[in-house]
C-alpha positions as CSV (number, residue, x, y, z in Angstrom):
1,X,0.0,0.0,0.0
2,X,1.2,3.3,-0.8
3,X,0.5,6.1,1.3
4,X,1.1,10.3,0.6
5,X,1.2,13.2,3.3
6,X,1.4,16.4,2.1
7,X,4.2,18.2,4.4
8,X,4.2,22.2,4.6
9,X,7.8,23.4,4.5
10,X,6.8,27.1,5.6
11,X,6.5,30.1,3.7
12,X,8.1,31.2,0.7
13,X,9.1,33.9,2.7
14,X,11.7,32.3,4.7
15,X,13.7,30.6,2.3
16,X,16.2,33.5,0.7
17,X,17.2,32.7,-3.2
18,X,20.0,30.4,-4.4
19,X,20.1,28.8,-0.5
20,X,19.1,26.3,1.0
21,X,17.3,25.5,4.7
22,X,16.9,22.0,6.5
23,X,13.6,21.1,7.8
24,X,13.5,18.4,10.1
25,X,10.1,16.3,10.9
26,X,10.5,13.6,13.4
27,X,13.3,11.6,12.4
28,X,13.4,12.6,8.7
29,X,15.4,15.8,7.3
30,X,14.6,18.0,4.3
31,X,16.4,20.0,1.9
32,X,14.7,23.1,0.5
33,X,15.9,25.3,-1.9
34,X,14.8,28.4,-4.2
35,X,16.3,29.2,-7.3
36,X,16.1,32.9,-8.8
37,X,13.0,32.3,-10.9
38,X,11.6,31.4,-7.4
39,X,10.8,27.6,-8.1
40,X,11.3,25.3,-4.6
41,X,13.1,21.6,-4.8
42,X,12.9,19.6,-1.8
43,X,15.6,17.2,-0.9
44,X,16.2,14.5,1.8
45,X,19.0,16.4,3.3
46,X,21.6,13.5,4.0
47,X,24.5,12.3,1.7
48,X,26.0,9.2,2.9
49,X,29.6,9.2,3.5
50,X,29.6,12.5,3.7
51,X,29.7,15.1,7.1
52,X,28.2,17.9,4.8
53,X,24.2,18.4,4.4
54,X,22.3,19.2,1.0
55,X,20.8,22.2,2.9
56,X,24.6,23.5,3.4
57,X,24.6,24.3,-0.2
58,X,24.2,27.1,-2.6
59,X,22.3,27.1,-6.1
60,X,25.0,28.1,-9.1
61,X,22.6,27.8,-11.8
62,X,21.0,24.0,-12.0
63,X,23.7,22.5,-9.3
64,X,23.6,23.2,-5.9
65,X,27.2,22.8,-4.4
66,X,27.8,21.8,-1.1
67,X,30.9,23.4,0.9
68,X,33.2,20.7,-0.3
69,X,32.9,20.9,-3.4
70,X,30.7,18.0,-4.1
71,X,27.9,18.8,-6.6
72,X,24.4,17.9,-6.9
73,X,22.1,18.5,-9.8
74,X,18.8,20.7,-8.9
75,X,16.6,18.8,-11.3
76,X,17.7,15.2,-10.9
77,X,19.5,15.0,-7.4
78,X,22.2,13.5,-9.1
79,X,25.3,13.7,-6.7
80,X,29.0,14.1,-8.7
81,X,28.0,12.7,-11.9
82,X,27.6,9.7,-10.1
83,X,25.1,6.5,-9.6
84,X,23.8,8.0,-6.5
85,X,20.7,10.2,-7.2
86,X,19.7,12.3,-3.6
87,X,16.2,11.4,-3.2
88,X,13.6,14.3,-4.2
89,X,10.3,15.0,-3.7
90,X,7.3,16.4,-5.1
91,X,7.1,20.4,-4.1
92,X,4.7,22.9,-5.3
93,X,3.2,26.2,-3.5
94,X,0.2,26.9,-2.9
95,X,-1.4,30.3,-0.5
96,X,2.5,31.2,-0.2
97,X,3.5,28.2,1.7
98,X,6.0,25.5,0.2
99,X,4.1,21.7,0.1
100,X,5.7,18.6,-0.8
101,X,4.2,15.0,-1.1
102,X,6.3,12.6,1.4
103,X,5.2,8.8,0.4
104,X,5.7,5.9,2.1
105,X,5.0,2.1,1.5
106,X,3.6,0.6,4.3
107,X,2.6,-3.5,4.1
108,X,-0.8,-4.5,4.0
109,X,-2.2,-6.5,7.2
110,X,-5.5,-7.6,5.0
């Protein structure tokens, strides 16, 4: 079974352009971002292996780069041009407040 919450990230207001900001809910953590034409990507704001956060970086164009250098593709989530793709979620505004669908797969007792 599949199962979507829709999680508010705040407003607009208090994410500044080309950075990012961590959300945490509960045990999970969240990367959001704002590029200049004011679109939002939300990231799960972990890179394994690494001590830096997604939310540590800043958007240069469509690649957010993190404080050591590593890169990560706004659009895709692709980290260094390699196989490991940061997840990414669904993210859309709506009455000035960032939304994003989390879904989770959850067994079926029945």
């Amino acid at each position: 079974m599949i199962m979507t919450n829709v999680c508010n990230a705040g407003s607009i207001h208090d994410i500044p352009i080309g950075r990012g900001k961590r959300l945490n809910l509960g045990r999970d953590h969240f990367a959001i971002f704002r590029e200049t034409f004011g679109h939002f990507y939300v990231f799960a704001d972990e890179v394994p292996g690494e001590p830096l956060a997604v939310s540590s970086g800043i958007i240069h164009g469509d690649k957010i780069e993190l404080g050591d250098g590593h890169i990560v593709d706004l659009h895709t989530g692709r980290f260094d041009d390699s196989n490991f793709i940061v997840r990414s979620f669904n993210t859309w505004v709506e009455n000035g407040f960032i939304l994003f669908a989390l879904t989770h797969f959850a067994a079926s007792l029945g």
